[in-house]
VEXDREN-2710 file (C-alpha; in Angstrom, 1 decimal):
% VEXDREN-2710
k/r/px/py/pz
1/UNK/-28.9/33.2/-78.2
2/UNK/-31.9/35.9/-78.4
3/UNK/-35.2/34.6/-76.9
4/UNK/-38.2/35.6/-77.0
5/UNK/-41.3/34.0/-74.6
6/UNK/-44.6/34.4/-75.6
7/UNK/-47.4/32.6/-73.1
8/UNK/-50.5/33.2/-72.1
9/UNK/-49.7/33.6/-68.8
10/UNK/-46.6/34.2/-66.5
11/UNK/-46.0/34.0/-62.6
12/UNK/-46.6/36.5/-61.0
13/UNK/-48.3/38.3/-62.8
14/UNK/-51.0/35.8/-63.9
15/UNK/-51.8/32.6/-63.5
16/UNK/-53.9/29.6/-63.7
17/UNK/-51.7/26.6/-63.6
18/UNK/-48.2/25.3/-63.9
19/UNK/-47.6/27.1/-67.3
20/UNK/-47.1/30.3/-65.5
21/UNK/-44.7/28.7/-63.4
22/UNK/-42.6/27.7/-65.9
23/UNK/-42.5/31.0/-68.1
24/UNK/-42.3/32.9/-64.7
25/UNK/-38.6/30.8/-64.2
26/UNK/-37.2/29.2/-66.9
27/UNK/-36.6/32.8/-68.5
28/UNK/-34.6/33.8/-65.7
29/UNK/-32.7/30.5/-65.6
30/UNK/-31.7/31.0/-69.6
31/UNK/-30.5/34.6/-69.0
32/UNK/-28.8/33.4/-66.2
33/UNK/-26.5/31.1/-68.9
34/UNK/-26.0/34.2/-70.8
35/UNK/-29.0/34.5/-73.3
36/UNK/-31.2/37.3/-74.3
37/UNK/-34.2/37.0/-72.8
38/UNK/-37.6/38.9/-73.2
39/UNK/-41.2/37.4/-72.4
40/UNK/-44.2/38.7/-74.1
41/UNK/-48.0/37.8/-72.8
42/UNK/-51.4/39.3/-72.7
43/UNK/-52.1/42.7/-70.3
44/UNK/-54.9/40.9/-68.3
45/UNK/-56.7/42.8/-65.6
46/UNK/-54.9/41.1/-63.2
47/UNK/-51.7/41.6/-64.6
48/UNK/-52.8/45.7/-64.3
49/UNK/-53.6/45.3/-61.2
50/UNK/-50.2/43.9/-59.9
51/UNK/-48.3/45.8/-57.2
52/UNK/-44.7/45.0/-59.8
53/UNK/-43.9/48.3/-61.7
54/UNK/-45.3/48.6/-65.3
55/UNK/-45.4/51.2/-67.9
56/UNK/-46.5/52.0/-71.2
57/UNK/-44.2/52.3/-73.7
58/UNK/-45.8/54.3/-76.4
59/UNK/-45.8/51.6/-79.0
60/UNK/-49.2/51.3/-80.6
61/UNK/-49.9/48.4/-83.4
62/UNK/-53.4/47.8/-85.8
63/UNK/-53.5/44.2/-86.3
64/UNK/-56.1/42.6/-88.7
65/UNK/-58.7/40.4/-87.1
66/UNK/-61.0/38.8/-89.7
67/UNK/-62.5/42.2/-91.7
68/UNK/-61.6/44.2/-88.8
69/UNK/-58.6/46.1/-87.6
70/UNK/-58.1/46.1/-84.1
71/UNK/-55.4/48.3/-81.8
72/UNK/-53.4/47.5/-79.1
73/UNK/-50.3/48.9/-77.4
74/UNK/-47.5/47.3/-75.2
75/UNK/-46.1/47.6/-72.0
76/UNK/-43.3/47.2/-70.1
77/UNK/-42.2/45.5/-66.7
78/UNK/-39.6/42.8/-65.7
79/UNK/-40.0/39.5/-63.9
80/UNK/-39.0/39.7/-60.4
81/UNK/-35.9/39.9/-59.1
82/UNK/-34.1/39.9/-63.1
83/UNK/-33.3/42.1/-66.0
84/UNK/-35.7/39.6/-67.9
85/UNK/-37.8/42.3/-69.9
86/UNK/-41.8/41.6/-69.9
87/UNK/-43.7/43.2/-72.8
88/UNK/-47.6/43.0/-71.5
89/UNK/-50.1/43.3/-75.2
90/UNK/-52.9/45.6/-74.1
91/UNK/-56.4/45.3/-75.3
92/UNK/-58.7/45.9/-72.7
93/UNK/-61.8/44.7/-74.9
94/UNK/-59.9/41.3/-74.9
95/UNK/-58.2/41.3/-72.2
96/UNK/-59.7/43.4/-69.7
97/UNK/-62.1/40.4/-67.7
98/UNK/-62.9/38.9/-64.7
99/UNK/-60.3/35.5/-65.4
100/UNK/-58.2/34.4/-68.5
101/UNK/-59.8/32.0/-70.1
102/UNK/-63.2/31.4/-68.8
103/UNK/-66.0/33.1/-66.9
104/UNK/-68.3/30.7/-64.3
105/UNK/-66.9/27.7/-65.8
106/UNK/-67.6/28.5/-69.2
107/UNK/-64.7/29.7/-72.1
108/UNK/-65.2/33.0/-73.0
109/UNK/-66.8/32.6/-76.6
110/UNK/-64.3/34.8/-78.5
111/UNK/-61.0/32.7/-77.3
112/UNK/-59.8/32.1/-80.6
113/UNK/-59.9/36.0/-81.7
114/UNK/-58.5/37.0/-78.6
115/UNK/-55.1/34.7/-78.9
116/UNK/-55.4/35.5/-82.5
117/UNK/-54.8/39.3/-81.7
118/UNK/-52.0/38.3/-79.1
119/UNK/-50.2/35.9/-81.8
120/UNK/-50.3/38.6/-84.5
121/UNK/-49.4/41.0/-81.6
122/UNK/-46.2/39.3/-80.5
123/UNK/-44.7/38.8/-84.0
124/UNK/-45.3/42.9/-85.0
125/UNK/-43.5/43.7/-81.6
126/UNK/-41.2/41.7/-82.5
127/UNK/-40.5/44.7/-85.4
128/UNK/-41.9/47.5/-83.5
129/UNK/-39.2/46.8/-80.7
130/UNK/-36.6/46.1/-83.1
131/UNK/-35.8/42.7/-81.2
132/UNK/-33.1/40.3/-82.7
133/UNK/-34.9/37.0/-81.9
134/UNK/-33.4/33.6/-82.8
135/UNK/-36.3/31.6/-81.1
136/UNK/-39.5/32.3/-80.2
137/UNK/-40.6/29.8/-77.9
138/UNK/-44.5/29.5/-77.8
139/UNK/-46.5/27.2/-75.4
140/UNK/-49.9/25.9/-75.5
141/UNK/-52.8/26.1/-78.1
142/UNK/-52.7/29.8/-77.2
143/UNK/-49.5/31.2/-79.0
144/UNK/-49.9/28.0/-81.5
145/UNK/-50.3/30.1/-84.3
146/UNK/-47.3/31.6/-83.9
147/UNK/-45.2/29.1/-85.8
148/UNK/-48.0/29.2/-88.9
149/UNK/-47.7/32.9/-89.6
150/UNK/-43.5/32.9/-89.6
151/UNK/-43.8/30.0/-91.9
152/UNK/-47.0/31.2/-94.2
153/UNK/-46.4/35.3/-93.3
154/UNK/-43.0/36.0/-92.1
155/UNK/-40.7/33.6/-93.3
156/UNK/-39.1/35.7/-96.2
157/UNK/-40.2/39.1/-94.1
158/UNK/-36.7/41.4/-93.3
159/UNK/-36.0/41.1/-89.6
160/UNK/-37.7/37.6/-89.5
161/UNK/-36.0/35.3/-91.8
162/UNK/-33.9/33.0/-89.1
163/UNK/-36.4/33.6/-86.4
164/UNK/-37.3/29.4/-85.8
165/UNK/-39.7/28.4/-83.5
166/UNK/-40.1/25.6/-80.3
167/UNK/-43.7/24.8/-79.3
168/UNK/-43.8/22.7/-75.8
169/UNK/-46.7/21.3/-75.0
170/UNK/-48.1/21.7/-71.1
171/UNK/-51.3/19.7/-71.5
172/UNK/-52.0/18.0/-74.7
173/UNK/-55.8/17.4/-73.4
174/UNK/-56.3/21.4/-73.9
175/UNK/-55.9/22.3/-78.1
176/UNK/-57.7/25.3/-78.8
177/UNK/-60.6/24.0/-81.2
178/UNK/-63.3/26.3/-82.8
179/UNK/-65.3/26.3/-85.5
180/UNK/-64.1/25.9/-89.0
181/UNK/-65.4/29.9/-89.4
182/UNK/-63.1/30.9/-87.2
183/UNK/-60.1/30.1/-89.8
184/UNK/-62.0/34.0/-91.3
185/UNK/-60.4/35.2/-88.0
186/UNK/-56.7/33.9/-88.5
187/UNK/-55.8/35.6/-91.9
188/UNK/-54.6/32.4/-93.4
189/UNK/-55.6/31.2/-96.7
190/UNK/-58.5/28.7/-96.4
191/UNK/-55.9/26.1/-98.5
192/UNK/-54.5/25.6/-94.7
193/UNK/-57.5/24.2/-93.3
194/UNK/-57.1/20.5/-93.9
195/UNK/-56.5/17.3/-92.4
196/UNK/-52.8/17.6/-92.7
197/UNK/-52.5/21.0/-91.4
198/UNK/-55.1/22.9/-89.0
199/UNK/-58.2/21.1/-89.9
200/UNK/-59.4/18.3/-86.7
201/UNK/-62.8/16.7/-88.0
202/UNK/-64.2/19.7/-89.2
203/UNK/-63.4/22.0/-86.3
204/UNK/-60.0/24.9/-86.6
205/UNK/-57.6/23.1/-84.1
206/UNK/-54.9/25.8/-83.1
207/UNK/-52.5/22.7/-81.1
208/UNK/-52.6/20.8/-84.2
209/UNK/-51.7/24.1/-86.2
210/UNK/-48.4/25.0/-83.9
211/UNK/-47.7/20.6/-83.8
212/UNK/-47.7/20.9/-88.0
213/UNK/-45.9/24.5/-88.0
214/UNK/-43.7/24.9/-85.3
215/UNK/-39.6/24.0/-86.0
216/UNK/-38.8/22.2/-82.6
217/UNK/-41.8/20.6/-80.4
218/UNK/-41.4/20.1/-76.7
219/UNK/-43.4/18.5/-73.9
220/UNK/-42.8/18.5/-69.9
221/UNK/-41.4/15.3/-69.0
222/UNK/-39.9/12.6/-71.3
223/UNK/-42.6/9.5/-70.5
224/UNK/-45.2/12.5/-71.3
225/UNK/-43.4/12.9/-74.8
226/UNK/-44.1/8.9/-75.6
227/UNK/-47.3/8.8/-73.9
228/UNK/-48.9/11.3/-76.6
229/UNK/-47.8/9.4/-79.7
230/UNK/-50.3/6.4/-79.2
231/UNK/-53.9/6.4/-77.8
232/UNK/-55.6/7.4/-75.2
233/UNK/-53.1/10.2/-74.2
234/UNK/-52.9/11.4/-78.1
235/UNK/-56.0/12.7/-77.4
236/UNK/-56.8/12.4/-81.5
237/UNK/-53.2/14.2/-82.4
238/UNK/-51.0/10.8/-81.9
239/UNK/-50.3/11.0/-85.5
240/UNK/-49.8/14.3/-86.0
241/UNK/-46.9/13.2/-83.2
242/UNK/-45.6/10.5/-84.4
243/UNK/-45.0/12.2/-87.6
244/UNK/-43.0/14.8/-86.1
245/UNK/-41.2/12.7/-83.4
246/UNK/-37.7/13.6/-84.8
247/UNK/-38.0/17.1/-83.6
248/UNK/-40.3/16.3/-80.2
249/UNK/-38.4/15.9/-77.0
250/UNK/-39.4/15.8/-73.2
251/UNK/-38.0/18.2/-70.8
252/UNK/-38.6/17.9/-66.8
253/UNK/-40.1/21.1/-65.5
254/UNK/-37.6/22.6/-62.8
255/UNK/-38.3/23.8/-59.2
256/UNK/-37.6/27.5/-58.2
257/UNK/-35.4/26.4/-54.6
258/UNK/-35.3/30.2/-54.5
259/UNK/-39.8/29.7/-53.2
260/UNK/-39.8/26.0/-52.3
261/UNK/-36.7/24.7/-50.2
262/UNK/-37.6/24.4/-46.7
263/UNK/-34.7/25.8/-45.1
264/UNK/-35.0/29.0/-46.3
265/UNK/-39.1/29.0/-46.4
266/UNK/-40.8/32.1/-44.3
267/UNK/-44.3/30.0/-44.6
268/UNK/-43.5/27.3/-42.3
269/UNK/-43.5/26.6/-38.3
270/UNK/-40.0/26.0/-38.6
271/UNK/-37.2/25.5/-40.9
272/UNK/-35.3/23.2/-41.5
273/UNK/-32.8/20.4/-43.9
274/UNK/-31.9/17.3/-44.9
275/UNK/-30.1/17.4/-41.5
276/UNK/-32.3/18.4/-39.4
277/UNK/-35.7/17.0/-41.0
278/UNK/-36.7/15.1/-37.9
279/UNK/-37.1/18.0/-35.6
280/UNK/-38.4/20.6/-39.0
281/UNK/-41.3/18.5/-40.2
282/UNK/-42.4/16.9/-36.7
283/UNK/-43.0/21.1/-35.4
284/UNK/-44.7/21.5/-39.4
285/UNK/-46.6/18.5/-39.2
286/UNK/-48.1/20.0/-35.8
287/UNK/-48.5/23.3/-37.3
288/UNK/-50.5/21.6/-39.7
289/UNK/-52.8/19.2/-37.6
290/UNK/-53.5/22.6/-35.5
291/UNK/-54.2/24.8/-38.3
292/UNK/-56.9/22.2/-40.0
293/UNK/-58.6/21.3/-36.9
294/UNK/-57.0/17.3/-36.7
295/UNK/-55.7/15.9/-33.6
296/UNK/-51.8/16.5/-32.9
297/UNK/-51.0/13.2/-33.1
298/UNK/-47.2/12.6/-34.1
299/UNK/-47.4/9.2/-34.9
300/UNK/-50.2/9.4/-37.3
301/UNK/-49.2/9.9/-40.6
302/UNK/-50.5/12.8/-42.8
303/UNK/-51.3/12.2/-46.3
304/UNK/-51.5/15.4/-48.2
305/UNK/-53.5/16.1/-51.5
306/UNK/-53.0/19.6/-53.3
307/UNK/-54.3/20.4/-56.3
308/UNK/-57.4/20.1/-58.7
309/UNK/-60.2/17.8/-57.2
310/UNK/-61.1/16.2/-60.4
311/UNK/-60.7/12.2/-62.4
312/UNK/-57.2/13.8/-64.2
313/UNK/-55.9/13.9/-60.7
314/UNK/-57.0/10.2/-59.8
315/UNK/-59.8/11.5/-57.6
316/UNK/-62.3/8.6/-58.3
317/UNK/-59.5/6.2/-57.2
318/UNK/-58.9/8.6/-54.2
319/UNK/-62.5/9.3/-52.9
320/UNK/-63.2/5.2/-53.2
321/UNK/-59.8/4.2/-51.2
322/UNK/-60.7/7.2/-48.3
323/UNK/-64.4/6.0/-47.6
324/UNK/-62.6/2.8/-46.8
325/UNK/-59.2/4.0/-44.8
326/UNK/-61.5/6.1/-42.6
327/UNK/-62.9/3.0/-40.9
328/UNK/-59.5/1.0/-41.1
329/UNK/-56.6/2.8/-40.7
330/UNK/-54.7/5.6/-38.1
331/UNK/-54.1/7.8/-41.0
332/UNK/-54.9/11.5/-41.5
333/UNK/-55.8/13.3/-44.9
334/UNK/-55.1/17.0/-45.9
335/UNK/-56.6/18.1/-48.6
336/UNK/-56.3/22.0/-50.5
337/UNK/-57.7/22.6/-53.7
338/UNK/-61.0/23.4/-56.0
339/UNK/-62.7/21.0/-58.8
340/UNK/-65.4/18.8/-59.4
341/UNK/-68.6/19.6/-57.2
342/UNK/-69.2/15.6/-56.5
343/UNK/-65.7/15.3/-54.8
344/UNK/-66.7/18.6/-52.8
345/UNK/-69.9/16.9/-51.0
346/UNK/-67.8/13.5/-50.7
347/UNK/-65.0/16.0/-48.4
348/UNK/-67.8/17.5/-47.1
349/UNK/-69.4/14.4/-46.0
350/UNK/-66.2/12.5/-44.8
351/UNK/-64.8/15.6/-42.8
352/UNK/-68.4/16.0/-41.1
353/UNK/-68.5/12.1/-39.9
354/UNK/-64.8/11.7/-39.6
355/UNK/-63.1/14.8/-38.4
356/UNK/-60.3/14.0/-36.6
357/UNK/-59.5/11.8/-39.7
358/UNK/-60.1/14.0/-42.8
359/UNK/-59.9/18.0/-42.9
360/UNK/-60.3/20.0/-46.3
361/UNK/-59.6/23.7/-47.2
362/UNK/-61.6/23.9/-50.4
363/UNK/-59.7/26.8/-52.2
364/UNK/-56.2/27.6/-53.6
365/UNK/-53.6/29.2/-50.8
366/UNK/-49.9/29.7/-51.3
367/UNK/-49.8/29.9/-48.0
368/UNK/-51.1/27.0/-47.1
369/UNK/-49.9/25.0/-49.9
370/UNK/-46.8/25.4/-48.3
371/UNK/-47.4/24.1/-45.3
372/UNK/-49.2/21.1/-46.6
373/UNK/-45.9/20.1/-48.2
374/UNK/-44.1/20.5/-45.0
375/UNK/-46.4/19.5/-42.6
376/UNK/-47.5/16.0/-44.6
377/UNK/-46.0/13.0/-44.6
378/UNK/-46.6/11.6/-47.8
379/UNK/-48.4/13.2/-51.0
380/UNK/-50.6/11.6/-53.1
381/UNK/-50.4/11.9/-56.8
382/UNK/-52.4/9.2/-58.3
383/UNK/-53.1/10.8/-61.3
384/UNK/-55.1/9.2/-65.0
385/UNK/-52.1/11.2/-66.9
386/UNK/-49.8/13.7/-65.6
387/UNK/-47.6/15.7/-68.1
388/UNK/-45.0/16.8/-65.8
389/UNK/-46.7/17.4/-61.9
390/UNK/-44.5/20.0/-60.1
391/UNK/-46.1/19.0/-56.5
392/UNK/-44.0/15.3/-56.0
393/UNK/-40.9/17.7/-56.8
394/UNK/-41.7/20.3/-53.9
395/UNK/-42.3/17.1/-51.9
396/UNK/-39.1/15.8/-52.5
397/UNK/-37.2/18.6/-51.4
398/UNK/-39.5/19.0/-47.8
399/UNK/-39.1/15.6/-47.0
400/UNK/-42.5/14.4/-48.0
401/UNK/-42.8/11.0/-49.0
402/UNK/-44.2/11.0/-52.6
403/UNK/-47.2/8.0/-53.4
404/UNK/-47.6/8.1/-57.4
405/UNK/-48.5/6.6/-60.1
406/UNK/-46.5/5.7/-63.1
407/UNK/-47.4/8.4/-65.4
408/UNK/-45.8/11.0/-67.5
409/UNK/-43.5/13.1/-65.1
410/UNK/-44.4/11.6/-62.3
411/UNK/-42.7/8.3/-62.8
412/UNK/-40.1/10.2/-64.7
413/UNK/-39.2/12.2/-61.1
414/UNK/-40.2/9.8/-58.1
415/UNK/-37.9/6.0/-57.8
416/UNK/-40.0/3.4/-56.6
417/UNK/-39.4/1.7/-53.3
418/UNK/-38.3/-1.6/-54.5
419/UNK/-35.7/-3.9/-52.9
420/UNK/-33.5/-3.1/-55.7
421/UNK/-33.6/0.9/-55.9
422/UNK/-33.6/0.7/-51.9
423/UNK/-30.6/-1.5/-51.8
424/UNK/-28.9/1.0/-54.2
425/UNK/-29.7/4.1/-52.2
426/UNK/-31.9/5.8/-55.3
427/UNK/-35.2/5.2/-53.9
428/UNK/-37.5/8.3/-53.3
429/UNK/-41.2/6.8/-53.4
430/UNK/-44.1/4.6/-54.0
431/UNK/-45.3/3.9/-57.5
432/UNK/-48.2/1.9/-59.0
433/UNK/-49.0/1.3/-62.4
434/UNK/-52.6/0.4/-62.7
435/UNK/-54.9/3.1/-63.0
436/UNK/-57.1/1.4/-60.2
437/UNK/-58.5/2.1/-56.3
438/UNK/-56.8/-1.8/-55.7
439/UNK/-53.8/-0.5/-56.9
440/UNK/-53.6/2.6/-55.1
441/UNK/-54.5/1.2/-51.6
442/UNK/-51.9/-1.3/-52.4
443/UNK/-49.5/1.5/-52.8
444/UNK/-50.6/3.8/-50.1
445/UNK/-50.9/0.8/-47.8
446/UNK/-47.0/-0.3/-48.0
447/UNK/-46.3/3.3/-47.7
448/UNK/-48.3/3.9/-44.8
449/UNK/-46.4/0.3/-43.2
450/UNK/-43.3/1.5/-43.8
451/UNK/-43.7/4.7/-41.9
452/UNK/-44.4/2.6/-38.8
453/UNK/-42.6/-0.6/-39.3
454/UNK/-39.6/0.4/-41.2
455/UNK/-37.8/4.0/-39.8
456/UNK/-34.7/3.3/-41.2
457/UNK/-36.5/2.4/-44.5
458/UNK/-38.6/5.8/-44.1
459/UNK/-35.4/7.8/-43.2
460/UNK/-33.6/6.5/-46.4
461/UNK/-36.2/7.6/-48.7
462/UNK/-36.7/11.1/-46.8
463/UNK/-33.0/12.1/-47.3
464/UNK/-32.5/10.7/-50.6
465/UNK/-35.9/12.6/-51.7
466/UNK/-34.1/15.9/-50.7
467/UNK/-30.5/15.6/-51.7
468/UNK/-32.3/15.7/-55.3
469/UNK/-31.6/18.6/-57.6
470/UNK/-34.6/20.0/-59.4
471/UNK/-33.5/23.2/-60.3
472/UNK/-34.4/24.9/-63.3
473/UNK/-30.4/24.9/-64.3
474/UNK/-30.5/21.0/-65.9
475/UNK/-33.8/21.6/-67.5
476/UNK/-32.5/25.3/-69.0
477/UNK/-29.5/23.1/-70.8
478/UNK/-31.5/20.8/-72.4
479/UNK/-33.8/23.8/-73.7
480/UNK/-30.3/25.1/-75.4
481/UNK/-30.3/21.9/-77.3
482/UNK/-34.0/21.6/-78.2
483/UNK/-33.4/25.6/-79.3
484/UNK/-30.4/24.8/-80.9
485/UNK/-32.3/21.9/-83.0
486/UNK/-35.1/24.5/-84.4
487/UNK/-32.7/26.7/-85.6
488/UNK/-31.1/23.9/-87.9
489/UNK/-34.4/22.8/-89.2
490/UNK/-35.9/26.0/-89.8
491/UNK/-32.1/26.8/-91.7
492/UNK/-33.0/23.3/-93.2
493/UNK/-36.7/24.0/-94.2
494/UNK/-35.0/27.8/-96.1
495/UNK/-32.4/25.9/-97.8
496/UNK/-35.1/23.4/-99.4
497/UNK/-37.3/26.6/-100.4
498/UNK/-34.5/28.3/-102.2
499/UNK/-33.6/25.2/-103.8
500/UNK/-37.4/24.8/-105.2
501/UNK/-37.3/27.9/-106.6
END
């Protein structure tokens, strides 16, 4: 099958979240199972300023924006260690900027043009490169339009008349709306913008416009997939969703063991597997109370937050349950990450009165985001909603007791610790369902017994957690099928065309 990727952004070469994980890997999975494989995304300054080899092509395009025509060009590199081909859309006046998507907290005013451009871009390379593409698999609001222009613009074009298209959906919470003028910018016939289509009370919703469009629809986990066809997760599209059920599925994100597998990790104090865990985490966990200033204690347990400081993540249920544990219980927190400046003063507070309890590294570090896994004993995931959550997965595979709630792809990944799953040997965790700080400390509390009362218990849950299989290889099968599926609808949606005419 020929594939073509087009995302906003793509580890390495840029990256904001767990979207450029995905298109960074998955590629490289599918080629791996014998597919043609090509990724396309914008040329952002940080992609120019990689160390990976790129070059220009030579391959200029005018596309029309609005009453304007504006020119770009493409060019060339390959994801890392693969023959995957990545085609970068230059336009520095768009692209050329500080971050992707926003600037001091605030989205860049002209978002909607610029993913405009790259849409309109990625279909003409399409041509210009002379690609035979069976799927084009879009992702987010950002490549949304995609779908709409082969269905309205390309559908009976030569070169583009069986190209069908899969839309997953990272973050439904994130849709791309701008004001209705804005449709001016898009090319399509005003007819399009209504409430069946791309209109979302009065505002130009490009999510909605790839959820109406698009052949095959896709989210990251499959409890994420029914989460968003009733309120509050449908955040306003749960009928859009439930109209088009038949063609949405839920696929798990996959882990690259090639970066996160402990015994092969250069990051850590020591390596190590599900062998030799004991010996491997105790020397991490060490590593880890040294590097962030706590006491080496090895009987305390770690508990390790990475991520997003901020109420998606469960941090209102977190911040209430720590002012309490630092008084009552021998436990340590770890916490990397950036987000909400409230949650910033609480750490700041907390770690100042209580250091040998609570250290945090306010910022985002590969590095260290690799030791946390290692070095922690459990990691907290209590999140309001979590489409698919790739941190409980690295946990599992270092050994690190995940504590979750049951949402999305978290309780899709992580077994609770029930007499039942225990007895059966599938356990991996601790799950609540209540989105409350009760329910949480309930959690966190049984966990936190079990470390010291119940090492057999612990021990179980450790190794089963890492004998798991993650990989990107089960999740790059079911994407066959999903692609598979658009095909036959968009073959479906030709035949009912020709037999209106």
């Amino acid at each position: 099958m020929n594939i073509v990727f087009a995302s906003s952004e793509v580890a390495p070469f840029a990256k904001t979240g767990g979207l450029a994980d995905v298109c960074g890997a998955l590629p490289i999975e599918l080629a791996r199972l014998g597919h043609n494989v090509a990724v396309m995304m914008p040329a952002y300054r940080q992609v120019k300023q990689s160390t990976l080899a790129i070059e220009p092509l030579g391959v200029k395009f005018d596309i029309p924006i609005g009453n304007k025509i504006v020119r770009g060009r493409l060019l060339r590199g390959a994801l890392p260690d693969s023959d995957v081909p990545i085609f970068f859309v230059e336009q520095d006046e768009y692209f050329d900027r500080p971050e992707l998507y926003r600037l001091k907290g605030e989205d860049y005013k002209d978002n909607c043009e610029r993913f405009t451009f790259f849409c309109r871009a990625a279909l003409e390379s399409i041509r210009l490169l002379n690609l035979s593409v069976d799927v084009i698999h879009c992702h987010d609001w950002q490549t949304s339009l995609i779908p709409a222009y082969l269905h309205i613009e390309y559908l009976h074009c030569h070169g583009y008349e069986h190209v069908s298209s899969l839309l997953t959906i990272h973050n439904l919470a994130y849709q791309g709306l701008f004001w209705h003028w804005d449709m001016l910018l898009t090319g399509l016939d005003w007819k399009y913008f209504n409430w069946n289509q791309m209109e979302f009370y009065g505002k130009l919703n490009l999510l909605k416009t790839g959820l109406v469009f698009a052949d095959g629809l896709t989210t990251v986990s499959q409890r994420y997939a029914q989460e968003i066809q009733s309120d509050p997760l449908g955040c306003g599209l749960e009928g859009v969703l439930q109209q088009r059920r038949d063609a949405l599925s839920g696929i798990v994100n996959g882990v690259d063991y090639g970066v996160w597998n402990p015994a092969t990790d250069v990051h850590l104090a020591a390596r190590y597997d599900v062998s030799s865990w004991r010996a491997g985490k105790a020397a991490c966990k060490a590593a880890l109370q040294q590097e962030l200033g706590l006491p080496v204690l090895p009987q305390t347990p770690v508990v390790a937050l990475v991520g997003r400081l901020a109420d998606q993540k469960g941090w209102d249920l977190v911040a209430e349950v720590m002012r309490r544990w630092v008084n009552e219980m021998d436990v340590q927190w770890a916490i990397l990450g950036t987000g909400e400046p409230i949650y910033h003063d609480i750490l700041g507070e907390l770690s100042q009165h209580h250091p040998d309890k609570i250290a945090s590294r306010l910022e985002f570090s590969d590095l260290l985001a690799h030791q946390f896994e290692a070095g922690a004993d459990m990691f907290l995931m209590p999140s309001r909603y979590e489409p698919c959550g790739l941190n409980q997965l690295y946990s599992l595979k270092y050994g690190t007791v995940p504590v979750v709630r049951a949402t999305g792809g978290l309780v899709d990944t992580v077994v609770a610790a029930t007499p039942a799953n225990l007895s059966d040997k599938t356990a991996t965790g601790f799950v609540f369902e209540d989105y409350s700080a009760v329910a949480l400390d309930r959690a966190l509390r049984e966990a936190a017994l079990t470390y010291w009362q119940k090492p057999a218990v612990w021990q179980q849950l450790v190794e089963t957690g890492m004998r798991q299989d993650w990989s990107w290889a089960a999740s790059a099968r079911q994407y066959e099928q999903a692609y598979s599926a658009a095909k036959q609808r968009r073959q479906e949606l030709r035949e009912r065309l020709k037999n209106q005419r």
